[in-house]
C-alpha positions as CSV (number, residue, x, y, z in Angstrom):
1,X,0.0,0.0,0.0
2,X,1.4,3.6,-0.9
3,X,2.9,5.8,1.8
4,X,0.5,8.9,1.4
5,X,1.6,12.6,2.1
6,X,-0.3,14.9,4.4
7,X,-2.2,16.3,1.5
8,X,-3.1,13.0,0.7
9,X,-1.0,12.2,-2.4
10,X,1.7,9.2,-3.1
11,X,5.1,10.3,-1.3
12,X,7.6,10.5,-4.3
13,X,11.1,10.2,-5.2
14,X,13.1,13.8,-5.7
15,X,15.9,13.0,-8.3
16,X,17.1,16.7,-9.2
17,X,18.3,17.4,-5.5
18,X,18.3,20.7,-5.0
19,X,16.8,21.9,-8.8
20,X,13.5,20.2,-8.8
21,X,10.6,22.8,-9.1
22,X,8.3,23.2,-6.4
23,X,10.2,21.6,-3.2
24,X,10.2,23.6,-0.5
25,X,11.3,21.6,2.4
26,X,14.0,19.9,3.4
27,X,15.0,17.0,6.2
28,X,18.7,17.0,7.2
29,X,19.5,13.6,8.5
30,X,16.7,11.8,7.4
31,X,17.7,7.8,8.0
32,X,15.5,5.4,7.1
33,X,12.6,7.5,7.8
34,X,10.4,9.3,5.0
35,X,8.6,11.7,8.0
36,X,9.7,14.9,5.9
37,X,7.8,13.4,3.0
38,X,4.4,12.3,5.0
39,X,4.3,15.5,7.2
40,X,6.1,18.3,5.0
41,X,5.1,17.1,0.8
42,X,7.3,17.8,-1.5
43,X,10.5,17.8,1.2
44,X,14.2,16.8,0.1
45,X,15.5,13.7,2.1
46,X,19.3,13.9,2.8
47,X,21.8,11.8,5.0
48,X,25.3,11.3,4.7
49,X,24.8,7.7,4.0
50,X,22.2,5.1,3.2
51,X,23.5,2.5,5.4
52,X,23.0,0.4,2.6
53,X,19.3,-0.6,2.4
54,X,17.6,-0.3,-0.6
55,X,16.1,2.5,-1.9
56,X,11.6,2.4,-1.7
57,X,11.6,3.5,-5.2
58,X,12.8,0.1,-6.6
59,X,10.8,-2.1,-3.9
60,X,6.8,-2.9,-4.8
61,X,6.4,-3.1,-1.3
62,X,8.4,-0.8,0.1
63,X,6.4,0.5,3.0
64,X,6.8,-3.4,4.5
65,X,10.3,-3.5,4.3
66,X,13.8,-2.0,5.8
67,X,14.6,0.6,2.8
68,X,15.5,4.1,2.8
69,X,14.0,7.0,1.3
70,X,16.5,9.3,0.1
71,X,17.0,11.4,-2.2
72,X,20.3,12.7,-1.9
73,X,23.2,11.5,-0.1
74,X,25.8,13.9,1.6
75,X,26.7,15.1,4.8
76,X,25.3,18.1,6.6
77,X,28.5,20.3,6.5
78,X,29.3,19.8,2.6
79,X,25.9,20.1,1.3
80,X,25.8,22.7,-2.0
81,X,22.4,24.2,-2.8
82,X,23.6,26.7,-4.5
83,X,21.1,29.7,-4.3
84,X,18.3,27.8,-3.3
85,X,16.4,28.1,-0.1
86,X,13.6,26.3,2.2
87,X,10.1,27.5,3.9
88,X,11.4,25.0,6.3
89,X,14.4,22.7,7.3
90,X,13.9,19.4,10.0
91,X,15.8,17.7,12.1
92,X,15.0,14.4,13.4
93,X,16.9,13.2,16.7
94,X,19.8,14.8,15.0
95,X,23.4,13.5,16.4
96,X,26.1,15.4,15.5
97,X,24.7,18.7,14.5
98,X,23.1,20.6,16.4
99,X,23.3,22.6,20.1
100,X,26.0,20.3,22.0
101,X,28.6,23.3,22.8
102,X,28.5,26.9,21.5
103,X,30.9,26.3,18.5
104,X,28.1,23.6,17.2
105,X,25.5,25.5,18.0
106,X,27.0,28.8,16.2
107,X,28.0,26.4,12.7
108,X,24.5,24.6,13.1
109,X,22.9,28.1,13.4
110,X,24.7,30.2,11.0
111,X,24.6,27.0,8.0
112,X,21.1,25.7,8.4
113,X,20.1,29.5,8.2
114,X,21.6,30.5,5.2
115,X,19.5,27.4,3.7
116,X,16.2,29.2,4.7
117,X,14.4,31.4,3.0
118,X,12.6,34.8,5.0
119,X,10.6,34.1,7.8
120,X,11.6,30.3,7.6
121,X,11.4,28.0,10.0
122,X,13.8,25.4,11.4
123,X,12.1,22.8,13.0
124,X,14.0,20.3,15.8
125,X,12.2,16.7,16.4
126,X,14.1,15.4,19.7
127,X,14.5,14.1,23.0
128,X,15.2,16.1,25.9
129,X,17.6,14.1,26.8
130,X,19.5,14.4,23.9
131,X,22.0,17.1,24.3
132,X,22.5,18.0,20.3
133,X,18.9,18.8,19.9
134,X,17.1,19.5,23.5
135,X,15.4,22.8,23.8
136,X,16.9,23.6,27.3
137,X,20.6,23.8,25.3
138,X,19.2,25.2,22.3
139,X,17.5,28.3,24.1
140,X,20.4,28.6,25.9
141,X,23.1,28.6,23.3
142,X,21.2,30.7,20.9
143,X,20.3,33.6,23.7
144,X,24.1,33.5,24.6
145,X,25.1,33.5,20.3
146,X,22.6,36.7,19.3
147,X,23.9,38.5,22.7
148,X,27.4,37.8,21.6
149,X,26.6,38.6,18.3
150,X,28.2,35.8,16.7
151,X,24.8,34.9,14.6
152,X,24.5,35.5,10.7
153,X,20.6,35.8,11.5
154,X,17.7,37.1,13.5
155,X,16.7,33.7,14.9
156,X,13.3,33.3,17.1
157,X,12.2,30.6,19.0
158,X,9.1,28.4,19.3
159,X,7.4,27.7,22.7
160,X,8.6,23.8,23.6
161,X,6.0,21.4,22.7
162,X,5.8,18.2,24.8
163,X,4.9,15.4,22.2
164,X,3.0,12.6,23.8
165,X,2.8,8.9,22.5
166,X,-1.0,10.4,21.5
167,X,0.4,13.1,19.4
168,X,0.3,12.3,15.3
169,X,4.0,12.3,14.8
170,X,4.6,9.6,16.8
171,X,1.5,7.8,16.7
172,X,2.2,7.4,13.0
173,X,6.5,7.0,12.6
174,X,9.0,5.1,13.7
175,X,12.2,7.7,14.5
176,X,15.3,5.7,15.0
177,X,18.7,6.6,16.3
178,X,22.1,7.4,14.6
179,X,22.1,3.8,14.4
180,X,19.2,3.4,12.2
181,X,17.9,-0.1,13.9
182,X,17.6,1.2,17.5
183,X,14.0,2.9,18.1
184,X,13.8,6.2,20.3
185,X,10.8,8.1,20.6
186,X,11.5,12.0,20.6
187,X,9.7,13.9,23.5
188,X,10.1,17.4,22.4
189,X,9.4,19.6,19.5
190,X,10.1,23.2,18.7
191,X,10.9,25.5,15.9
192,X,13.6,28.5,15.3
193,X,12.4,31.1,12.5
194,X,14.6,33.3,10.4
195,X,13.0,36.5,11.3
C-alpha cells in the first residue's frame, strides 16, 4: 500500500536534488525515515549515507520493508544548494549537529540558516535528553550567540511542545537513532524562524 503525504498524495522520489521545481522543504538527517515526505510534501530527504538498504523507489512493497528514502546522499556540513532556499528545514533526533557546545550550536545556526528562505522555519524533532537537539541547550546557546553577536541571522524561538505517545507524529512514525535499527521516541518539539 502507498505511503500517502499529508495532502493525501503518493510520497515520491526527488531525483534533481536541489533543482527540482516546487520543493520547499527539506529533512537533514533523514535515516531510514520518509517523515519529511508524509508531514512536509514535497521535502528533500538527505543523510550522509544510506547504510546500505535499498532504496523504496525500486521495492513494490516498500512500506513493509527496511529501505531508505533518500533522495540525496551527503553530509550536513558539505551540502551545496547553491542559491536555493527552504520554507522550512527538520531535524529528526539529530546526532552530531546541532546545540552540544557553543561552536556547534553557532556552525548549526549560521549554515542551516543561510539554507532558509525569510521568515523560515527550522524545526528540531528530539529528546530532551538528547543534548545535540534539547530545547533547554538550544534556548540557551542561541540567547548567549545573538547576545554575543556571533549569529548570521535574526533567529526566534518556538514555545517547547511536549509530544506525547498520543500526538500524530509519533502515533504514526517510527524515528530511530544514529544507528538506524535502534527505536527512540522524541519527546520534544520546537521551531527557530529566520526573522
Amino acid at each position: 500500500m502507498p505511503i500517502l503525504d499529508s495532502k493525501g498524495n503518493e510520497i515520491v522520489w526527488l531525483q534533481n536534488f536541489p533543482n527540482d521545481d516546487g520543493v520547499d522543504n527539506l529533512e537533514i538527517g533523514a535515516g531510514k525515515s520518509c517523515f519529511g515526505k508524509k508531514y512536509f510534501p514535497l521535502c528533500y530527504l538527505v543523510d550522509q549515507t544510506s547504510n546500505e538498504l535499498p532504496h523504496f523507489s525500486d521495492l513494490a512493497n516498500y512500506d513493509e520493508v527496511d529501505c531508505h528514502y533518500l533522495d540525496h546522499v551527503e553530509d550536513f556540513g558539505s551540502l551545496n544548494l547553491g542559491e536555493k532556499k527552504f520554507s522550512n528545514i527538520i531535524f529528526c533526533n539529530p546526532y552530531g549537529i546541532g546545540f552540544m557546545g557553543s561552536g556547534f550550536a553557532k556552525e548549526f545556526l549560521n549554515t542551516t540558516s543561510s539554507m532558509l528562505r525569510q521568515n523560515g522555519l527550522i524545526y528540531i524533532i528530539g529528546h530532551a535528553k538528547n543534548p545535540w537537539s534539547n530545547y533547554r541547550d538550544a534556548t540557551r546557546r542561541i540567547i548567549k550567540l545573538q547576545e554575543s553577536n556571533e549569529l548570521n541571522a535574526n533567529l526566534e524561538f518556538s514555545d517547547l511542545t511536549k509530544l506525547t505517545p498520543e500526538h500524530h507524529y509519533l502515533a504514526n512514525n517510527y524515528f530511530t537513532l544514529s544507528d538506524i535499527n535502534k527505536q527512540t521516541i522524541p519527546n520534544e518539539l520546537f521551531t527557530i524562524k529566520l526573522s
